[in-house]
C-alpha positions as CSV (number, residue, x, y, z in Angstrom):
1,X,87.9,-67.6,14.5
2,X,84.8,-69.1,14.3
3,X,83.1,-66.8,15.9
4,X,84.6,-63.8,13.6
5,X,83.3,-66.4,10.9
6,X,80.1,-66.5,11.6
7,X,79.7,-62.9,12.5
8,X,81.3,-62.3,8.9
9,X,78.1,-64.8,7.3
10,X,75.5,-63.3,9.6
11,X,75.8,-60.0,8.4
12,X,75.6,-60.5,5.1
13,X,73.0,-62.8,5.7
14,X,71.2,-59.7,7.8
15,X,71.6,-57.6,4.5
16,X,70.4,-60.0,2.6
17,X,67.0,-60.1,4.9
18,X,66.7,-56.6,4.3
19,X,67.1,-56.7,0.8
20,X,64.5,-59.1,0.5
21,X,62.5,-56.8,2.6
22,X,62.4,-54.2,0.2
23,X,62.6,-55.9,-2.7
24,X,58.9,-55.5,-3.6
25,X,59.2,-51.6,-2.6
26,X,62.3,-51.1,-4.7
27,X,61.7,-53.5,-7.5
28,X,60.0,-50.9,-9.6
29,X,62.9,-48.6,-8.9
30,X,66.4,-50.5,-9.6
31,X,64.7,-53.5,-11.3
32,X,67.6,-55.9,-9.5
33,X,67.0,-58.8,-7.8
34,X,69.0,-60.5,-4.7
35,X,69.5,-64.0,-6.4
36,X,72.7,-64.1,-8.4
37,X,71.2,-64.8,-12.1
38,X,72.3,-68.6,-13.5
39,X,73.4,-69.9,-10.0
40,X,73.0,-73.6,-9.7
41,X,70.4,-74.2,-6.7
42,X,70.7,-77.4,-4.5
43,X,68.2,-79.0,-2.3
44,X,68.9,-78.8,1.3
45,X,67.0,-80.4,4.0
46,X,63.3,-80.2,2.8
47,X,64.1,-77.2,1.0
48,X,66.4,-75.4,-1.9
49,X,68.6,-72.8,-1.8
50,X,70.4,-70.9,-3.7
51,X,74.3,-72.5,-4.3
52,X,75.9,-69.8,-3.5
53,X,75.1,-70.0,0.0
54,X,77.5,-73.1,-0.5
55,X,79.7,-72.2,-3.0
56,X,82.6,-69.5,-1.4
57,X,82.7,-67.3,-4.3
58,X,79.3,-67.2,-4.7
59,X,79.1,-65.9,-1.3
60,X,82.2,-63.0,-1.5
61,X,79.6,-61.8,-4.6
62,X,76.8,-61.2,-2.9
63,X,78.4,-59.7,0.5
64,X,79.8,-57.0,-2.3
65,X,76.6,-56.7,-3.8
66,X,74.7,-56.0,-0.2
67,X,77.3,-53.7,0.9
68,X,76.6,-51.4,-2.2
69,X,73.0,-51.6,-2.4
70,X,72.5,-50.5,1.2
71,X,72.9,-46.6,0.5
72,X,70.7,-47.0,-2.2
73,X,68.0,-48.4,-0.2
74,X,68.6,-45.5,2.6
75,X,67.9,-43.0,-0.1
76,X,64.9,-45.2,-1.5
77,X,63.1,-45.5,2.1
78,X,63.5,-41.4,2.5
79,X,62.1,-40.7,-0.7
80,X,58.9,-43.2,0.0
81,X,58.5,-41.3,3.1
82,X,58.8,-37.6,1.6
83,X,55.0,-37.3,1.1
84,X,53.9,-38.5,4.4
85,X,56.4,-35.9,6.0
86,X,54.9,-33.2,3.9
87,X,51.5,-33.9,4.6
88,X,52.1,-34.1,8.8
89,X,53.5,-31.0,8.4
90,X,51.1,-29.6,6.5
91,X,48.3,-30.5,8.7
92,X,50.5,-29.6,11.7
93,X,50.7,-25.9,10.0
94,X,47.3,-25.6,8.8
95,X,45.9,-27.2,12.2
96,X,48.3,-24.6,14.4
97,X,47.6,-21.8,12.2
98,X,43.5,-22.1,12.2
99,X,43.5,-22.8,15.9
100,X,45.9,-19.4,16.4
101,X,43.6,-17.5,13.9
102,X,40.2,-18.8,15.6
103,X,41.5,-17.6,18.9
104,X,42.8,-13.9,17.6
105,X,40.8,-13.3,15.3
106,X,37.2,-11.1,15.1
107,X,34.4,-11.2,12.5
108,X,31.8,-9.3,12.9
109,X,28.4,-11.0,13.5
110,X,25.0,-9.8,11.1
111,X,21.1,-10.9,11.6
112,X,20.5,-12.7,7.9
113,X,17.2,-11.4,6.9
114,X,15.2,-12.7,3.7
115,X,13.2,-9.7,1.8
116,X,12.7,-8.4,-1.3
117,X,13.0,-5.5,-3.5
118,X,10.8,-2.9,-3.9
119,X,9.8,0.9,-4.5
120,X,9.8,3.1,-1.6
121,X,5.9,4.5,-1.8
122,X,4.9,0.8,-2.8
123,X,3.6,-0.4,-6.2
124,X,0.2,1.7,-6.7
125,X,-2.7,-1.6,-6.9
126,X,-5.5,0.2,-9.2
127,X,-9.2,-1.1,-7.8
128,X,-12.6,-0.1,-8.1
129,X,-14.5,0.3,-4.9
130,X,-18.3,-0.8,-6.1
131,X,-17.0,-3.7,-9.2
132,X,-18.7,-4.2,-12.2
133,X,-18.7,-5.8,-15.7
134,X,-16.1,-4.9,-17.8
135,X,-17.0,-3.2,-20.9
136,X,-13.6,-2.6,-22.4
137,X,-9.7,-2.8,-21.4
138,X,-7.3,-0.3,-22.7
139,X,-4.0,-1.4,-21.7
140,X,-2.2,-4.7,-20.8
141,X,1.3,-5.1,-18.9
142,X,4.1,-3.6,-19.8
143,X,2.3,-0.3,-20.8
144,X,3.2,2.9,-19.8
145,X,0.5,5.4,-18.8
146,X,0.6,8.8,-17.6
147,X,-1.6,10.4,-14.6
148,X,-5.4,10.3,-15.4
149,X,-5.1,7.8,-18.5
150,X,-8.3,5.7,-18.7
151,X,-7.1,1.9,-17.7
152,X,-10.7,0.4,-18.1
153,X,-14.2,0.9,-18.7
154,X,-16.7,-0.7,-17.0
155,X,-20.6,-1.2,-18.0
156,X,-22.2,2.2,-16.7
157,X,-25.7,1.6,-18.8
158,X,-27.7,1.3,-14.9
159,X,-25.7,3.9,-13.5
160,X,-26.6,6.0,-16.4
161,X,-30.1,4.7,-15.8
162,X,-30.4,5.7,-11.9
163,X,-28.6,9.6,-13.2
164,X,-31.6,10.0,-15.7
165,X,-34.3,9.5,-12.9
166,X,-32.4,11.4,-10.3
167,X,-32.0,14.5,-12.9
168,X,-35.4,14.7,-13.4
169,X,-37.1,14.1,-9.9
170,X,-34.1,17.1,-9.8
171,X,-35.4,19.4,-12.4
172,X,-39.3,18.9,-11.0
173,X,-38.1,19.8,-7.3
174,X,-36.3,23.1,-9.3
175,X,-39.2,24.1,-10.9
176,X,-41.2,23.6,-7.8
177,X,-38.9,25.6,-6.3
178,X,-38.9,28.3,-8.9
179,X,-42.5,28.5,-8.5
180,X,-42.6,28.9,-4.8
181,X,-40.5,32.1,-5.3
182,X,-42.6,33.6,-7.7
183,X,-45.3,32.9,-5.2
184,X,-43.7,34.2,-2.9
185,X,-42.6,37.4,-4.5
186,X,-46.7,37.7,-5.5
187,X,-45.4,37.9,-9.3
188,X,-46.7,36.5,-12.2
189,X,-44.2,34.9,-14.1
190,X,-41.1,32.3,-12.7
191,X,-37.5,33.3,-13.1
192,X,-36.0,29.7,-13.8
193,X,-32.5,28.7,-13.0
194,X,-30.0,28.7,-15.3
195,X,-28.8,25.1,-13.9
196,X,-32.6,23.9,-14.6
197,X,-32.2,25.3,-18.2
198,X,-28.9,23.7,-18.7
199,X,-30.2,20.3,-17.2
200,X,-33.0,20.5,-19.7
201,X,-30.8,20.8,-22.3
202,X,-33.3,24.1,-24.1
203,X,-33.7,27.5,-23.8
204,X,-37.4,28.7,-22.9
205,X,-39.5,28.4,-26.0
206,X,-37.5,25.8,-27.6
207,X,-40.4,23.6,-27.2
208,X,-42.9,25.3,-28.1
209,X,-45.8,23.2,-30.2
210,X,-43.6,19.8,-30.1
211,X,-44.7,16.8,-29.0
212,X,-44.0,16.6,-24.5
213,X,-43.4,13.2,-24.8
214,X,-40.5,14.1,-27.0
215,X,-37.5,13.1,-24.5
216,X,-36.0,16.5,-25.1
217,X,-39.1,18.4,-23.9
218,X,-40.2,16.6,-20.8
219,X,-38.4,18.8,-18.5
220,X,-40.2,21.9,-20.1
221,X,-43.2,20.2,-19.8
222,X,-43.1,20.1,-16.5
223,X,-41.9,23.7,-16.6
224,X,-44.7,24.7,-18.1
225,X,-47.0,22.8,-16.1
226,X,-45.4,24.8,-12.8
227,X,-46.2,27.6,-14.5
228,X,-49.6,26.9,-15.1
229,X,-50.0,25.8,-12.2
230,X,-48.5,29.7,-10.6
231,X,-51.4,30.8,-12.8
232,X,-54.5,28.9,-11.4
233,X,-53.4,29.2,-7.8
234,X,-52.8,33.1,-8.3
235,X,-56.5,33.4,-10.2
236,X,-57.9,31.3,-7.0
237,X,-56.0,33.6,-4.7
238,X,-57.2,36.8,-6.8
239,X,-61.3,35.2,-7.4
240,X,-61.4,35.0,-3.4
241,X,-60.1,37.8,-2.7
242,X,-62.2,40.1,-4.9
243,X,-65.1,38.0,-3.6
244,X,-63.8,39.4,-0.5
245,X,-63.8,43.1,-1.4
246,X,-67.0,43.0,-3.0
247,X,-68.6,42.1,0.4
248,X,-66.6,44.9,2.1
249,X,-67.5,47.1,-0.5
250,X,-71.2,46.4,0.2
251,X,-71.4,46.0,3.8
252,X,-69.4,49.6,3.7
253,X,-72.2,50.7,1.7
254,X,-74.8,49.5,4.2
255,X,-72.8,51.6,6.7
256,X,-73.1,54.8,4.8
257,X,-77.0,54.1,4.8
258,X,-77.3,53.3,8.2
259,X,-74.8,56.3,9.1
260,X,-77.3,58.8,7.3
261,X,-80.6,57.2,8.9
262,X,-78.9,57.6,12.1
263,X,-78.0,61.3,11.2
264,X,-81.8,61.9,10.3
265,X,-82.5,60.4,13.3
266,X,-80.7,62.3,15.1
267,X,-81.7,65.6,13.6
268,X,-85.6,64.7,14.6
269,X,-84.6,64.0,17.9
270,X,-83.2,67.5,17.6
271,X,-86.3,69.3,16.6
272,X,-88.8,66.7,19.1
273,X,-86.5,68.3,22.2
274,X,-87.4,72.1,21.0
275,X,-90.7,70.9,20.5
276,X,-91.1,69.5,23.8
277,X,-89.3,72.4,25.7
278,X,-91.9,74.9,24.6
279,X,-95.0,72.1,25.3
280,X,-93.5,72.3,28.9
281,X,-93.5,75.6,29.0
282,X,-97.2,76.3,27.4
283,X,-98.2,73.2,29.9
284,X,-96.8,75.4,32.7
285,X,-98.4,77.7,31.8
286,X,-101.3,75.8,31.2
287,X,-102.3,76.8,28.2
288,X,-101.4,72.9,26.3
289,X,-102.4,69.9,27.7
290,X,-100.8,67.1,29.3
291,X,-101.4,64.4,27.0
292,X,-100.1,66.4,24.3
293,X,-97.2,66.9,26.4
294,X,-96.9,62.9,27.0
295,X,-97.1,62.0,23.2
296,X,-93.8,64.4,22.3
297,X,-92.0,62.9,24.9
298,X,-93.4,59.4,23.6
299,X,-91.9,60.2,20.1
300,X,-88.5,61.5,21.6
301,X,-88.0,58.4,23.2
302,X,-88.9,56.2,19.7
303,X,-86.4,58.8,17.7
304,X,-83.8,57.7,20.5
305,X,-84.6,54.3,20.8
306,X,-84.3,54.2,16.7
307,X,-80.9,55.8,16.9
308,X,-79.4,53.5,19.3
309,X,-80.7,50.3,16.9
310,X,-79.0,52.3,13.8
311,X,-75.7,52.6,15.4
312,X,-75.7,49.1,16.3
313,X,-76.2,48.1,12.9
314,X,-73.3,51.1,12.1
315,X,-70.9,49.2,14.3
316,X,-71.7,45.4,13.0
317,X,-70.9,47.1,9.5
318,X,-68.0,48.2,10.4
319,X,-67.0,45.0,12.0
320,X,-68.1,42.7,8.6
321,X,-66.0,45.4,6.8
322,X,-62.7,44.6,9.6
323,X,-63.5,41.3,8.8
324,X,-63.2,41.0,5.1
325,X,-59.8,43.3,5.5
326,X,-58.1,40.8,7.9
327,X,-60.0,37.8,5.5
328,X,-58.1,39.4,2.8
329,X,-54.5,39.9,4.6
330,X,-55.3,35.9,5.4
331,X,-54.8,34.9,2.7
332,X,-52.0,36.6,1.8
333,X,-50.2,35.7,4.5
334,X,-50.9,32.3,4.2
335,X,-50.2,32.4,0.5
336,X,-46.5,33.7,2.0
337,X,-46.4,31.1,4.8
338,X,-47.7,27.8,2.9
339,X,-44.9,29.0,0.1
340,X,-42.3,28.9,2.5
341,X,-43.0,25.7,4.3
342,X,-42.9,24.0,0.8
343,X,-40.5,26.1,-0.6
344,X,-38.1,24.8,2.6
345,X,-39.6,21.2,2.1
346,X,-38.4,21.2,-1.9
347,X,-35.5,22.4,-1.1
348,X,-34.9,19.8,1.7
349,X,-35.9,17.4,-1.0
350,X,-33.3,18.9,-3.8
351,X,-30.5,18.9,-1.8
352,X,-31.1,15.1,-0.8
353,X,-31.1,15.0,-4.8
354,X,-28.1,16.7,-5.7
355,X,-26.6,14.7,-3.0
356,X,-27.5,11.4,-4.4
357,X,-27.0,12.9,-8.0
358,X,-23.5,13.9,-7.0
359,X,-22.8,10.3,-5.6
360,X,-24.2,8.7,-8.9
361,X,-22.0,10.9,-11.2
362,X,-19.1,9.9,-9.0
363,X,-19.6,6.1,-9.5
364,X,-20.5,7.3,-13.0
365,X,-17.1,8.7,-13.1
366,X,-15.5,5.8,-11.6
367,X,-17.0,3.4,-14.5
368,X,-13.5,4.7,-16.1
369,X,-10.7,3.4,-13.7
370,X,-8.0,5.8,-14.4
371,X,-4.2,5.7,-13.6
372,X,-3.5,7.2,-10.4
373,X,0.0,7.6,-10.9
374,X,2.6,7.9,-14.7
375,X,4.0,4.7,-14.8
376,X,4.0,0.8,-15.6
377,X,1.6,-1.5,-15.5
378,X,1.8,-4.9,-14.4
379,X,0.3,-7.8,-12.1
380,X,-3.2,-7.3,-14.6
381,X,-6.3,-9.4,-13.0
382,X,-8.5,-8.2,-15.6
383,X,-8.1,-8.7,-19.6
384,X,-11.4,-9.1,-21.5
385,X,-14.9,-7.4,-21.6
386,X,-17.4,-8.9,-19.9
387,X,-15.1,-10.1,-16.9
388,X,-16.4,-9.3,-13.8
389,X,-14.7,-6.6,-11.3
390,X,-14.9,-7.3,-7.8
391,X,-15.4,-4.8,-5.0
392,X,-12.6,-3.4,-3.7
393,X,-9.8,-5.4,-5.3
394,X,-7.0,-4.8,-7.4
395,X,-7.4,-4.9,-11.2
396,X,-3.4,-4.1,-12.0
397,X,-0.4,-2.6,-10.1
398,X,1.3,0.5,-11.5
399,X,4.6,0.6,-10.9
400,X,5.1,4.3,-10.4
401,X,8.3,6.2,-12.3
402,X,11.0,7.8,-10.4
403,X,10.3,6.0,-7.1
404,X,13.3,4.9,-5.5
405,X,14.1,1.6,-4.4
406,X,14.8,-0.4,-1.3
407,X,14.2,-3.9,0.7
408,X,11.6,-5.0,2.8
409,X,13.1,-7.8,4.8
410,X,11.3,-9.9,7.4
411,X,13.8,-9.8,10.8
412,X,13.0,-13.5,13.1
413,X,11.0,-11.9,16.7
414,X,14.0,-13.4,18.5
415,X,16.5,-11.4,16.4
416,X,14.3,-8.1,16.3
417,X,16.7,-6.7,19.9
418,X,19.5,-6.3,17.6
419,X,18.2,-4.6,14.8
420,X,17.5,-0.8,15.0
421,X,17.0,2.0,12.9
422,X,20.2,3.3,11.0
423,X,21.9,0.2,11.0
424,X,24.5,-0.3,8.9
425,X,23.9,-3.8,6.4
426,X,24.7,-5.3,3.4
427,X,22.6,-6.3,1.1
428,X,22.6,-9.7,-1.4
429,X,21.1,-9.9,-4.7
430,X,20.6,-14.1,-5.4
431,X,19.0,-13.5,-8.5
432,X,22.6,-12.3,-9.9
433,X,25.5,-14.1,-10.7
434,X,27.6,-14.7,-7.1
435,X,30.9,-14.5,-8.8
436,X,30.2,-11.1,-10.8
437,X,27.6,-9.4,-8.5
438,X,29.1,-7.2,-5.7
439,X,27.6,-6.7,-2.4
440,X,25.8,-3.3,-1.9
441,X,26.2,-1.0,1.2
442,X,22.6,-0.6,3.3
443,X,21.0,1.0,5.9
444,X,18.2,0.5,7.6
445,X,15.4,3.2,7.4
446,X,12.3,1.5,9.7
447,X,11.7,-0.9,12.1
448,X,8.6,-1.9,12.0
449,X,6.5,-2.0,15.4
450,X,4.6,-4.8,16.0
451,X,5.3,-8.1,14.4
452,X,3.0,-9.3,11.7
453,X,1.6,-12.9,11.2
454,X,1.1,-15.4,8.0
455,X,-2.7,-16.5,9.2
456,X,-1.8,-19.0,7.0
457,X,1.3,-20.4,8.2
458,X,1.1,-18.7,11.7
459,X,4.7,-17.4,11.2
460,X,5.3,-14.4,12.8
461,X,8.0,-11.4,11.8
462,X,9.0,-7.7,11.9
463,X,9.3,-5.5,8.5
464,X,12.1,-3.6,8.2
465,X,13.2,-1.0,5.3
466,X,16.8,-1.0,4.1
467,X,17.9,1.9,2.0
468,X,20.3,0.5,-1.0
469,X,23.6,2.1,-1.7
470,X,26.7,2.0,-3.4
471,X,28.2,-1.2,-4.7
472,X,30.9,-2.2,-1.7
473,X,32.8,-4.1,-4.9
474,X,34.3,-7.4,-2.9
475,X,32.7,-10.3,-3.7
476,X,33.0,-11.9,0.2
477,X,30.5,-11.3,2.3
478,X,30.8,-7.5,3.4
479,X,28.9,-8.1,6.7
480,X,31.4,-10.5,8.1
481,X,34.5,-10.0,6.6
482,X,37.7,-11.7,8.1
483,X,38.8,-8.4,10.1
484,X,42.1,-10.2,11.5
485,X,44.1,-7.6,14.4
486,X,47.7,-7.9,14.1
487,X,48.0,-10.9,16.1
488,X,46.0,-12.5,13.5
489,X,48.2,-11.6,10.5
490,X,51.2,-12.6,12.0
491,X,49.9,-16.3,12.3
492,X,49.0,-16.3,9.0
493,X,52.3,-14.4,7.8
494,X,53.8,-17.3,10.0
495,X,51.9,-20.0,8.9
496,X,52.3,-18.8,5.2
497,X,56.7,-18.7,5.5
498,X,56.3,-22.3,7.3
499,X,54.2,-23.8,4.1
500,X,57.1,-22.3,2.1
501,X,59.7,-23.2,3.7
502,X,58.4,-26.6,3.5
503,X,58.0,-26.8,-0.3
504,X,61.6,-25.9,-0.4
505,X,63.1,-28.4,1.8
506,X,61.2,-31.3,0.6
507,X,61.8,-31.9,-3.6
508,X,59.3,-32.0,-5.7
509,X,56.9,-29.7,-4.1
510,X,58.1,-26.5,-5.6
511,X,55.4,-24.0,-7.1
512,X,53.5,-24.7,-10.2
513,X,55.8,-22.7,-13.2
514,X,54.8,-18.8,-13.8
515,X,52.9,-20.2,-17.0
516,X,50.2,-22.3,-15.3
517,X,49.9,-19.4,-11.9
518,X,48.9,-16.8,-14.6
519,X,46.4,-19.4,-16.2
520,X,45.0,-20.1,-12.9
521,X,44.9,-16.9,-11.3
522,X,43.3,-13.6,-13.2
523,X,45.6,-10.9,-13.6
524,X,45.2,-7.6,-11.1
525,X,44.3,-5.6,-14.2
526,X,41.4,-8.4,-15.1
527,X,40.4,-8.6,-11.9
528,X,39.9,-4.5,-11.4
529,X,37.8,-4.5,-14.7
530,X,35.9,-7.3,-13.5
531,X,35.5,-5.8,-10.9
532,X,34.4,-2.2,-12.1
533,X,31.9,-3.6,-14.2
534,X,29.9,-5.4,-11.6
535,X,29.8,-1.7,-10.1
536,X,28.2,-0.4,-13.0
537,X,24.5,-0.6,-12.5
538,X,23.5,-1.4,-16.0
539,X,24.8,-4.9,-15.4
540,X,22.6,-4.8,-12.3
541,X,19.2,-3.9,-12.9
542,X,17.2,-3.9,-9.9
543,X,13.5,-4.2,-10.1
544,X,11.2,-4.9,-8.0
545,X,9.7,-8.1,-6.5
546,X,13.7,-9.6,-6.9
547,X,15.0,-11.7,-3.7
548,X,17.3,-10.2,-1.4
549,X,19.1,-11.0,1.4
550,X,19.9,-8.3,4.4
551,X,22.9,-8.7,6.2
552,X,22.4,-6.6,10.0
553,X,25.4,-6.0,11.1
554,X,25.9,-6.8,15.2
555,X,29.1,-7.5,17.1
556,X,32.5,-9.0,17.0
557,X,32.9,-12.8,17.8
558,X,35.8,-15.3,17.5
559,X,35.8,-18.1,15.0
560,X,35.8,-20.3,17.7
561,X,33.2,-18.4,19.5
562,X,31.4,-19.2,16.6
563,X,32.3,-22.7,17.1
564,X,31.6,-23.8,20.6
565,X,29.0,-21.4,21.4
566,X,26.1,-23.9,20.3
567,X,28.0,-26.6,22.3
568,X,28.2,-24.2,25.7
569,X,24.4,-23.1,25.4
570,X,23.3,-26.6,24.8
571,X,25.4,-28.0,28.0
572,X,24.4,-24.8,29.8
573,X,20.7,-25.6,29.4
574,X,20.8,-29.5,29.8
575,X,22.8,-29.1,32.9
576,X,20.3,-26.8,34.4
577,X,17.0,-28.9,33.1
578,X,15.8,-31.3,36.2
């Protein structure tokens, strides 16, 4: 009995060690204590308890009391460990679920590519190839301007300068040359070229009695003094040449003389050989004598000698006359030959001129910078007069209108073997809001060839062009989107029925109430319009110069390819390195 006895107070005492236990847990909840309110306590030993430990009835109390707060401390220790329950589970779901969905899963890989936005024939820089001082600007950013509007003006006054000296070392070679011809054609007056007229400004006789020095009349100054010139060289020509005649004329006269002495001659020589015949035949005869005889033959022989010396003089006549004919055609011909070689020489000399003329007028011309393109101006270097332009660099940018756009990314060398052209991409705007901004289709149009390189930074990359679409409309990242196969969806169908299931079983995790799911989450209908209008391009004006970002798409990869792929390169490397 005493055995059942102390069994029946060790118990109790057992609950009561519980209940004490749990007394700080539970306080909060059932705000009972174990202690029996207004017992008497008693010291016992070097301590006090409670009295009705000692006291009988005291003790029947509290065994009742223990054996009906025991079920109520069960359901108080299972609702202290609900949340920890829920939250194992939950990690157990989430953890099995991501493992399962890393393993089956694909996303598909892209090349991430930094660029920018701009027009496909390039913003048009305006420069001026020689420089200059400004003289006046015309526009400023933001204007429009058509093709062939004047941007600027530069100083011109020593272009102007070097045109004035080169037109009239022009319009003296002209006249030169109109000379020559009229030299050449043996005429007496010049036929002047239109072009030398229209240089001059004047029409022939314009100038008559005003001053030469007069700026307007220099050029027919000098026309005139080419034509006086044509004169005096044609008088020279014309005095040497009669001098010329007049000696032919007289040594042809001499001839005539000498032609008729040597006819008289002649004749004499005629009658002295009848004579003689019949002196021969009276001598035969001998009826004349012989020195009579001797003395006619004497005579003959004078007469004959006479007549050779005449026609010698005949001929050397003759020849002085030859002589002052091909004298005459001498000069002629090199009248016509000294004509030519300076008429060839001038011109030699006027085309240099026109070709340096032609070159002045053109930087003449380009002391107006004009607007290569209709469009808008921007990116101005130059603002005020009296800046100075220098050669060959860009005094504003025209952004041309019509051109279409695209992005010119810079591709990593070590990425460029993935990237080709035609490639499909996606394309990022970060100057736009993330939420609202959609992500637009792409495809690349070039790859560039050869890298290029930043002399400054020595960073090296290819340029590629990427045509801009359509707006894809989802706000995740087009280029890898979560393209799950069905093994995929049904661990996350699974893991989705499991976090449910969960809420259910365990109180007091049950879904937020309709009213607070519709605050939190936009309706279908808001989310379509929202949608639709980051479609709308008005919302997203492009322009150029914006950032971009190029997504190239590549191949399919795990999530956990993704994850332990640096790991296994890094092991594969440091296991190989010595």
């Amino acid at each position: 009995m005493r055995h059942g006895a102390d069994d029946g107070q060790r118990r109790p005492t057992a609950g009561r060690a519980r209940a004490r236990r749990w007394h700080t847990a539970v306080a909060g909840d059932n705000g009972a204590s174990h202690s029996v309110e207004g017992a008497p306590k008693r010291r016992i030993g070097t301590g006090w308890q409670d009295s009705a430990r000692a006291d009988p009835a005291s003790k029947q109390q509290v065994r009742q009391r223990d054996m009906t707060s025991e079920p109520q401390l069960a359901t108080q220790l299972f609702a202290a460990r609900r949340p920890v329950t829920l939250g194992l589970l939950t990690v157990a779901v989430l953890l099995g679920g991501t493992l399962g969905w890393g393993g089956l899963a694909s996303i598909s890989g892209a090349v991430i590519a930094p660029g920018r936005v701009d027009v496909e024939s390039r913003a048009q820089a305006v420069e001026h190839v020689d420089g200059g001082k400004v003289k006046a600007v015309l526009v400023r950013n933001s204007d429009r301007v058509a093709a062939g509007d004047v941007l600027i003006r530069l100083d011109d006054r020593q272009i102007r300068s070097e045109e004035a000296i080169l037109e009239a070392e022009l319009a003296e070679l002209t006249a030169r040359r109109n000379r020559l011809e009229a030299e050449l054609r043996d005429s007496e007056t010049i036929r002047w070229d239109a072009e030398l007229l229209a240089l001059a400004g004047i029409k022939e006789g314009s100038c008559e009695g005003a001053d030469v020095l007069d700026e307007s009349c220099k050029i027919h100054a000098m026309m005139d003094g080419q034509r006086r010139l044509l004169e005096a060289r044609q008088a020279s020509r014309a005095g040497l040449i009669a001098q010329l005649r007049e000696r032919v004329t007289q040594t042809e006269r001499q001839a005539g003389s000498l032609e008729a002495q040597a006819e008289a001659i002649t004749r004499q020589i005629g009658f002295l050989a009848r004579e003689l015949e019949g002196y021969r035949e009276l001598y035969e005869k001998q009826i004349a004598r012989l020195p009579d005889l001797m003395a006619r033959e004497r005579e003959t022989a004078n007469l004959e000698g006479q007549a050779g010396d005449v026609g010698a003089r005949i001929s050397a006549a003759r020849s002085r006359i030859a002589e002052g004919e091909l004298q005459i055609l001498q000069i002629h011909a090199q009248r016509i030959e000294q004509a030519e070689a300076e008429a060839r020489e001038v011109q030699a000399k006027e085309n240099e001129i026109r070709e340096r003329l032609a070159s002045v007028r053109d930087r003449l011309e380009g002391m107006e910078i004009r607007a290569p393109v209709e469009g808008e101006v921007f990116d101005m270097r130059v603002f005020a007069s009296a800046e100075v332009v220098r050669p060959g660099e860009p005094v504003l940018r025209i952004l041309p209108d019509g051109a279409s756009l695209l992005v010119r990314a810079h591709v990593a060398p070590i990425h460029i073997d993935q990237v080709w052209r035609g490639q499909e991409a996606a394309v990022h705007f970060p100057a736009f809001t993330q939420r609202t901004t959609p992500v637009f289709e792409g495809q690349v149009l070039g790859v560039a060839a050869d890298a290029s390189e930043d002399e400054r930074t020595g960073l090296s990359w290819y340029e590629i062009e990427v045509a801009i679409g359509t707006a894809i409309g989802s706000q995740r990242d087009a280029s890898m989107p979560d393209r799950v196969d069905e093994a995929g969806n049904a661990i996350t169908s699974w893991a989705a029925g499991a976090l449910a299931a969960a809420r259910e079983w365990l109180p007091g995790t049950h879904e937020p109430a309709d009213g607070a799911e519709a605050e939190a989450t936009p309706a279908p209908a808001a989310r379509e319009a929202d949608s639709g209008r980051s479609a709308h391009g008005s919302l997203f004006a492009l322009s150029p110069g914006m950032p971009a970002e190029v997504h190239l798409r590549t191949g399919e990869r795990s999530p956990l390819s993704y994850l332990f792929k640096p790991l296994t390169d890094y092991f594969s490397r440091a296991l190989r390195e010595e």
